[in-house]
N, C-alpha and C positions, 0 to 999 in steps of 0.2 A: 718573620712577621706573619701575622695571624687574621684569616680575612673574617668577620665575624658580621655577617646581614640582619635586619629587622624587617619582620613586617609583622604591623599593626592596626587595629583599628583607632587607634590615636587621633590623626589628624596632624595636622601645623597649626592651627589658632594657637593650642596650649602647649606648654613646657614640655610634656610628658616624654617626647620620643628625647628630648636634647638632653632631659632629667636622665634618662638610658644611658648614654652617650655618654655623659658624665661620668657615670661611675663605672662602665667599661673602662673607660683610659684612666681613671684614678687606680685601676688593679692592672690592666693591661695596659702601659704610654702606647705601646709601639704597634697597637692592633689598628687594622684597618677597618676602620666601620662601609659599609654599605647599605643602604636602604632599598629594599626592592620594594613595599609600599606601604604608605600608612593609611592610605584611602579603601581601608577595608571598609564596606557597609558595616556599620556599632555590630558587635556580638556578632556577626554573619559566619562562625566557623569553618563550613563547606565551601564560603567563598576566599576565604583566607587559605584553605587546603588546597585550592585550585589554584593561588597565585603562586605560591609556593613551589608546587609542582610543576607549573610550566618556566619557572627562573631557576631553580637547583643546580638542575644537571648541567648549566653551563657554568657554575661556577667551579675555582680548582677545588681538587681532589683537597678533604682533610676541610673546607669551612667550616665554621660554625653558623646554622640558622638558626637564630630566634623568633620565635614568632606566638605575638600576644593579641590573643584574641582570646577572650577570657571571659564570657558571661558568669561562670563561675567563679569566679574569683574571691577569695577568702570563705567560700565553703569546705566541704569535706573532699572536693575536688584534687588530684594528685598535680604534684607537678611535676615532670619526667626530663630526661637525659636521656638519649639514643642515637648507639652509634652505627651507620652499616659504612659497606668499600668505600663508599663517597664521601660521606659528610657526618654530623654530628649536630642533629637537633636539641633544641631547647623550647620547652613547650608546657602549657597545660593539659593533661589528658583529658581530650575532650574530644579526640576525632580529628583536630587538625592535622594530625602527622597518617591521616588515612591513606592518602595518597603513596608515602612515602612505604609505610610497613605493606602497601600493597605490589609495589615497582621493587622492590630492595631487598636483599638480604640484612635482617637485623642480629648487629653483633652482642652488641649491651643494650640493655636498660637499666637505669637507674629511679628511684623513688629521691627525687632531691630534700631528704630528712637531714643533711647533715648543718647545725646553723652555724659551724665554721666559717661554712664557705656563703652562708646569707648578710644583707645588711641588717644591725639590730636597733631598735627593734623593728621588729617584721609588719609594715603596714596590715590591715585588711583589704584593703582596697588598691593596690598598688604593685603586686607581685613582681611585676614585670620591672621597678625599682629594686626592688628589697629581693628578689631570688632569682629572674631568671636570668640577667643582666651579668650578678655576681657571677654564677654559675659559667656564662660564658665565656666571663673576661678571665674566671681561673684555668678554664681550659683552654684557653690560648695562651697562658704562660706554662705549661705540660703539666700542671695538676691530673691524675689519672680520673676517668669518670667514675673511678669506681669509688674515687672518694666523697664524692657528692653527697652520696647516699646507700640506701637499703636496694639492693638488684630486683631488679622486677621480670617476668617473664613474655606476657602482655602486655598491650593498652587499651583505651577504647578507640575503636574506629569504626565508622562508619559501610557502611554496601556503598561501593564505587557506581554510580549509574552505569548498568551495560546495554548496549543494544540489545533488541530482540527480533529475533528473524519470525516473521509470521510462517503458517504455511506455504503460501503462497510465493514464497522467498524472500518477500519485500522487510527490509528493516527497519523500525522502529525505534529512533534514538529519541531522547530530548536535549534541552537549553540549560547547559552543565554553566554558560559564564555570558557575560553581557557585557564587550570591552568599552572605553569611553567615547569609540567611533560609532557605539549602537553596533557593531560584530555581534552576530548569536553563534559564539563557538557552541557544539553540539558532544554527545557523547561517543557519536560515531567517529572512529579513527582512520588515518590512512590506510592500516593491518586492516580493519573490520572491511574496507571498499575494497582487496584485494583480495579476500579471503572470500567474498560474496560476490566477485567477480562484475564491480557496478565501478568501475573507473571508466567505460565507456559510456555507452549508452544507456541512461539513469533520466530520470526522473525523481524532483525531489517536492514534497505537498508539503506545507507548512502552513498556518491558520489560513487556510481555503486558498492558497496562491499556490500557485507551479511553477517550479523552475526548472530548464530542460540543460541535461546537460552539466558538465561541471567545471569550470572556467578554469585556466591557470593564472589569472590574476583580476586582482580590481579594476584594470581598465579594459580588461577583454569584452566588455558592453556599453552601452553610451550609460552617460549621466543620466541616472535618477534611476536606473533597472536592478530588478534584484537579481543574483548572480549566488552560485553557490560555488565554493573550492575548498580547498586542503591549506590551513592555516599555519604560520610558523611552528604551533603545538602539536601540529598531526595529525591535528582531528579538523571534521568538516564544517567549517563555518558557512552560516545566510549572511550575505552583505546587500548593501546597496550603495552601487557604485554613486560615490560621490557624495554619498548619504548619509542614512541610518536606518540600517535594518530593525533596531527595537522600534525607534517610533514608526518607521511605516508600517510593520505591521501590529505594532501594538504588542508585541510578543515580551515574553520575559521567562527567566528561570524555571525549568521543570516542562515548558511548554513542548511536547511531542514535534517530532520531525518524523515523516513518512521517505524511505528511497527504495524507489524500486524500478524493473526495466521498464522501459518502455516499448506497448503495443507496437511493432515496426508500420502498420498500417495507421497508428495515430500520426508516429512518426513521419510517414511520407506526406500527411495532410498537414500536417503542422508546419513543413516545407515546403510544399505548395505553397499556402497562405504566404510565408514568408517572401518567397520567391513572386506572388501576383502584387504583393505591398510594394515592394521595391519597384518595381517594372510603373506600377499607378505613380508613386512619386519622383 
């Protein structure tokens, strides 16, 4: 049995993801479909690349992920097959498999020219029916990938956001994904806070606010505080406990996150004050 995932900018209003669905188990019965999302933003590539990459790696060794997110679609645009130790995507070359060709050893690529293995005739508008679907549902019955198509060497992919370390040491990530709790997962990693020695005493600036310090979980501050930690993904997320960190602070995608040590003499005033608030009430 063959576990074979979607994520798209689809939606549920319309047919489309169940129209996939379809014709997976009309070439595969015995595949198991999974959805990890269709609530992609329309055409949002980068953020389809990010969802992608934080659900993969838990799934078993050998999936197949599909993932249609396709503002090009029915252009001159490729559409690919690639395999590395883990998995085997199904994609438009367009950047979404950035993530992956950047984490991965890439074993194959394939150019999906073969229209054996397509629905015909081949929509313009619809790929993700008519090619990448088929494509999966035959690799789940051991169709080799090499019969897909033409081998490719490359794709397109995108510059991953990386931190950058100022002078000063302080790092500089931004606002890589925006979950539906208002989370601003960031670009900074667990590796990058340990490698720059900021897992203790940090300070973190984010649109003119300070968070001190870096929490182990959402309830380690009362309700309504922003709170900064290390997210299921690995990387540092701004929260607010109980809240949303995109709308309190109005933040969104690309927006800059500042981490760096903190002054130990700001530090002992910032505990003080602490320390004379408590005692006042």
């Amino acid at each position: 049995m063959s576990i074979i995932t979607l994520t798209t900018d689809f939606g549920l209003a319309d047919g489309y993801v169940g129209t996939m669905k379809g014709v997976i188990l009309g070439i595969a019965p015995t595949a198991t479909i999974v959805d990890i999302s269709h609530g992609i933003p329309p055409q949002d590539v980068r953020e389809a690349a990010y969802t992608l990459y934080a659900a993969y790696p838990y799934f078993p060794q050998g999936a197949i992920h599909v993932v249609v997110v396709d503002p090009g679609v029915g252009s001159e645009r490729r559409g690919i097959a690639l395999r590395t130790p883990q998995a085997t995507f199904v994609a438009p070359d367009n950047g979404v498999l950035s993530y992956v060709v950047a984490g991965e050893r890439v074993e194959q690529i394939v150019h999906l020219t073969n229209p054996g293995y397509h629905l015909s005739p081949v929509s313009r508008t619809f790929h993700g029916r008519d090619i990448f679907a088929p494509a999966a549902a035959h690799l789940a019955r051991g169709i080799p990938l090499t019969e897909l198509g033409q081998p490719l060497t490359e794709i397109v992919a995108f510059p991953l956001p990386q931190p950058q370390v100022r002078p000063d040491g302080a790092i500089v990530g931004q606002i890589i994904h925006v979950d539906r709790f208002g989370n601003l997962i960031t670009s900074i990693t667990a590796t990058d806070l340990a490698d720059y020695s900021l897992l203790g005493a940090s300070v973190i600036e984010i649109k003119g606010q300070t968070i001190r310090d870096i929490a182990s979980n959402y309830a380690e501050v009362a309700t309504g505080k922003l709170l900064a930690l290390v997210g299921s993904s690995d990387h540092l997320e701004i929260a607010v406990s109980g809240g949303s960190a995109s709308q309190t602070l109005e933040a969104k995608g690309g927006d800059e996150v500042l981490l760096r040590e903190e002054d130990p003499e700001t530090r002992f005033l910032a505990n003080d004050l602490a320390i004379l608030h408590r005692i006042e009430t």
